[in-house]
Backbone as CSV, one residue per row, in Angstrom:
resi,resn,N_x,N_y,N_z,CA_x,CA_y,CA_z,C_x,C_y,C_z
1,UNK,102.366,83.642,64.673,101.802,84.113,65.920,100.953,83.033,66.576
2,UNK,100.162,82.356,66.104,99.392,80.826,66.248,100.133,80.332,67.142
3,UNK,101.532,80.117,66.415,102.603,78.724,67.103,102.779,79.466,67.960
4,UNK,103.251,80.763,68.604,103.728,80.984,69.519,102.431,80.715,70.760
5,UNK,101.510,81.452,70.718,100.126,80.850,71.492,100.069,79.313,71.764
6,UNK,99.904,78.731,70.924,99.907,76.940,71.176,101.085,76.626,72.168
7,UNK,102.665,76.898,71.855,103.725,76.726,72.479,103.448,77.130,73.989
8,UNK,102.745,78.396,74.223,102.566,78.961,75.910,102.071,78.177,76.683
9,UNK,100.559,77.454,75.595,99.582,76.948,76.586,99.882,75.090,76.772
10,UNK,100.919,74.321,75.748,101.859,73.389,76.175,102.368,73.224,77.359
11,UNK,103.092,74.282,78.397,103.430,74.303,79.510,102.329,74.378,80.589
12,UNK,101.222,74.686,80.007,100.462,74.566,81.429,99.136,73.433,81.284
13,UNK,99.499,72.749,80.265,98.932,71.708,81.035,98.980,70.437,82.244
14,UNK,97.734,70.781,83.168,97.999,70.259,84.274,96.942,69.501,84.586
15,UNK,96.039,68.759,83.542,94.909,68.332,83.954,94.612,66.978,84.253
16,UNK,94.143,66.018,84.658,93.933,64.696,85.222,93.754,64.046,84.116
17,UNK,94.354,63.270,83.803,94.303,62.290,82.605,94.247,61.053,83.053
18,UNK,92.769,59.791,82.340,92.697,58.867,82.905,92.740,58.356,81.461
19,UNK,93.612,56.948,81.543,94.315,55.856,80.691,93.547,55.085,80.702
20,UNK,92.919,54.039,79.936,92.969,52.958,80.452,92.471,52.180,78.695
21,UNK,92.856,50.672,79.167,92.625,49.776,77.529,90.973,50.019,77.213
22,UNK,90.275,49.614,75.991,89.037,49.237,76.092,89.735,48.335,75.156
23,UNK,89.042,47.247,75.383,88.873,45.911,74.389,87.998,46.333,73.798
24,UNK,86.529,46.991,73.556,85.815,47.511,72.732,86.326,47.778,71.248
25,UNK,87.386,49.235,71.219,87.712,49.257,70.260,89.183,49.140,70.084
26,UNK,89.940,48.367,70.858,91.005,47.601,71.125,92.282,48.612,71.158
27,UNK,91.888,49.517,71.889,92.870,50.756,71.488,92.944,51.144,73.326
28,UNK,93.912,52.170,73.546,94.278,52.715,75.286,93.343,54.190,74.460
29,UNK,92.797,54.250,75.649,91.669,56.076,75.701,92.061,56.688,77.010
30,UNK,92.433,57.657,76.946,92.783,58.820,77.126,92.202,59.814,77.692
31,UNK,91.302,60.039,78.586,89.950,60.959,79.109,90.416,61.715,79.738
32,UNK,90.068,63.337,79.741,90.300,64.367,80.643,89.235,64.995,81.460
33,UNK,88.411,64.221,82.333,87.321,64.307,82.641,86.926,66.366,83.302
34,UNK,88.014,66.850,83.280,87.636,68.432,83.554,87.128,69.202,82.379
35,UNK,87.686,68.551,81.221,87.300,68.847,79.972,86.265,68.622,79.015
36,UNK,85.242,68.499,78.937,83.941,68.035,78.674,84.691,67.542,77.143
37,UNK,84.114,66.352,76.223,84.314,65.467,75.352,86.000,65.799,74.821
38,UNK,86.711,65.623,75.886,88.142,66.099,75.655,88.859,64.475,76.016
39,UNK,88.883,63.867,74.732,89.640,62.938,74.994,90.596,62.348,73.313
40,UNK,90.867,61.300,73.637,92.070,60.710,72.442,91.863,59.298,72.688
41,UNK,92.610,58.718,71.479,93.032,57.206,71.475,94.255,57.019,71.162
42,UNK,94.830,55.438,71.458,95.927,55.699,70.523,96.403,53.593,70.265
43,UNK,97.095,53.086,69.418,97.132,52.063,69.757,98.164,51.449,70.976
44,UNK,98.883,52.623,71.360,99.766,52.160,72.577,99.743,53.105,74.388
45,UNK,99.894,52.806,75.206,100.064,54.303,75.734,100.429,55.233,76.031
46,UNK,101.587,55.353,74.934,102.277,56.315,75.387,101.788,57.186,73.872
47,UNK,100.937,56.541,73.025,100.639,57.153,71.638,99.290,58.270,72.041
48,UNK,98.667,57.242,73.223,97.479,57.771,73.842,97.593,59.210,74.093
49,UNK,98.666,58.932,74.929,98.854,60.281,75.902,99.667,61.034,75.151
50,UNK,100.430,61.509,74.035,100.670,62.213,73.333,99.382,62.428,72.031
51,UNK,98.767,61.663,72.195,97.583,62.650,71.530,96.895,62.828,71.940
52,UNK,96.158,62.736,73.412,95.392,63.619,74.433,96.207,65.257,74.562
53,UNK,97.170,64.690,74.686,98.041,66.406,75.030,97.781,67.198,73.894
54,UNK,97.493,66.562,72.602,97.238,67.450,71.484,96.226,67.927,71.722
55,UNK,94.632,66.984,71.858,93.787,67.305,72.358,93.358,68.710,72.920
56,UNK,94.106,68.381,74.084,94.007,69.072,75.365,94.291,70.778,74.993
57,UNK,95.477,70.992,73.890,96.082,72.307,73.731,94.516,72.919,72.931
58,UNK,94.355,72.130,71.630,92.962,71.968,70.921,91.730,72.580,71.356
59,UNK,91.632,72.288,72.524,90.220,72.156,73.475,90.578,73.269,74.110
60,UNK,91.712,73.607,74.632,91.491,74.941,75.542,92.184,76.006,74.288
61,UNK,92.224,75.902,73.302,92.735,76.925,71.836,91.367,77.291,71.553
62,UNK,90.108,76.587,71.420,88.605,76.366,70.971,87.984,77.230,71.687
63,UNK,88.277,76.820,73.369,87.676,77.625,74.096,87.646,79.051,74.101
64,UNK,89.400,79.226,74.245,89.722,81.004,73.873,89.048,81.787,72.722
65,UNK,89.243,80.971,71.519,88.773,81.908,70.613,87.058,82.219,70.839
66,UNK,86.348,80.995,71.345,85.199,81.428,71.503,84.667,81.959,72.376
67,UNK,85.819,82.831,73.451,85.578,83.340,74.348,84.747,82.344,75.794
68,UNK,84.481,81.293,75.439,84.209,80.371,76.780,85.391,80.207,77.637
69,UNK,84.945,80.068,78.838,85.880,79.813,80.345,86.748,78.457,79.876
70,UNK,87.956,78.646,80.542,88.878,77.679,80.629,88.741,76.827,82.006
71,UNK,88.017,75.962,82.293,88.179,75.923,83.977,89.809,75.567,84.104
72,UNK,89.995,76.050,85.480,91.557,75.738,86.033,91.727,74.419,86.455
73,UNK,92.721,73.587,86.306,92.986,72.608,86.902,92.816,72.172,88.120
74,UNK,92.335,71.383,88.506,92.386,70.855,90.209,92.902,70.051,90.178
75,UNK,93.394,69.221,89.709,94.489,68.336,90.080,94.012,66.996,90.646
76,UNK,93.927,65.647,91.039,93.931,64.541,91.153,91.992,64.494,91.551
77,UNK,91.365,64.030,90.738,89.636,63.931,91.034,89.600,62.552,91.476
78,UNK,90.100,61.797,90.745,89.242,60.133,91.163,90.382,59.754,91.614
79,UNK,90.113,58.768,92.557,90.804,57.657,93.555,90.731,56.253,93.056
80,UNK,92.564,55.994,93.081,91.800,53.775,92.690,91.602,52.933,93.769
């Protein structure tokens, strides 16, 4: 019953995901800035962004059970 829940909320993610390298810890990060400390690493970026999406299911799975708000997506926040 779990998997089926996780599987629903897979399709609706729609949230702003910002990429980018840090030479810091030499890895691509992954930030979902609608999501308060909702982020990932990965050593490539496409490793990034498949484990933000894990993240992301994670973070709004956390929220539900603890009954906190999901905010809804808005869609594109920052400009380059």
């Amino acid at each position: 019953m779990r998997f089926k829940r996780r599987k629903k909320i897979v399709g609706n993610i729609r949230y702003e995901i910002i990429l980018y390298w840090s030479t810091e810890d030499q890895a691509f990060i992954a930030e979902v800035p609608e999501l308060a400390g909702c982020a990932a690493d990965g050593a490539t970026y496409q490793e990034a962004l498949a484990e933000v999406e894990v993240v992301i299911r994670e973070w709004i799975e956390t929220a539900q059970e603890l009954g906190r708000p999901v905010p809804a997506p808005r869609g594109r926040l920052l400009y380059a």
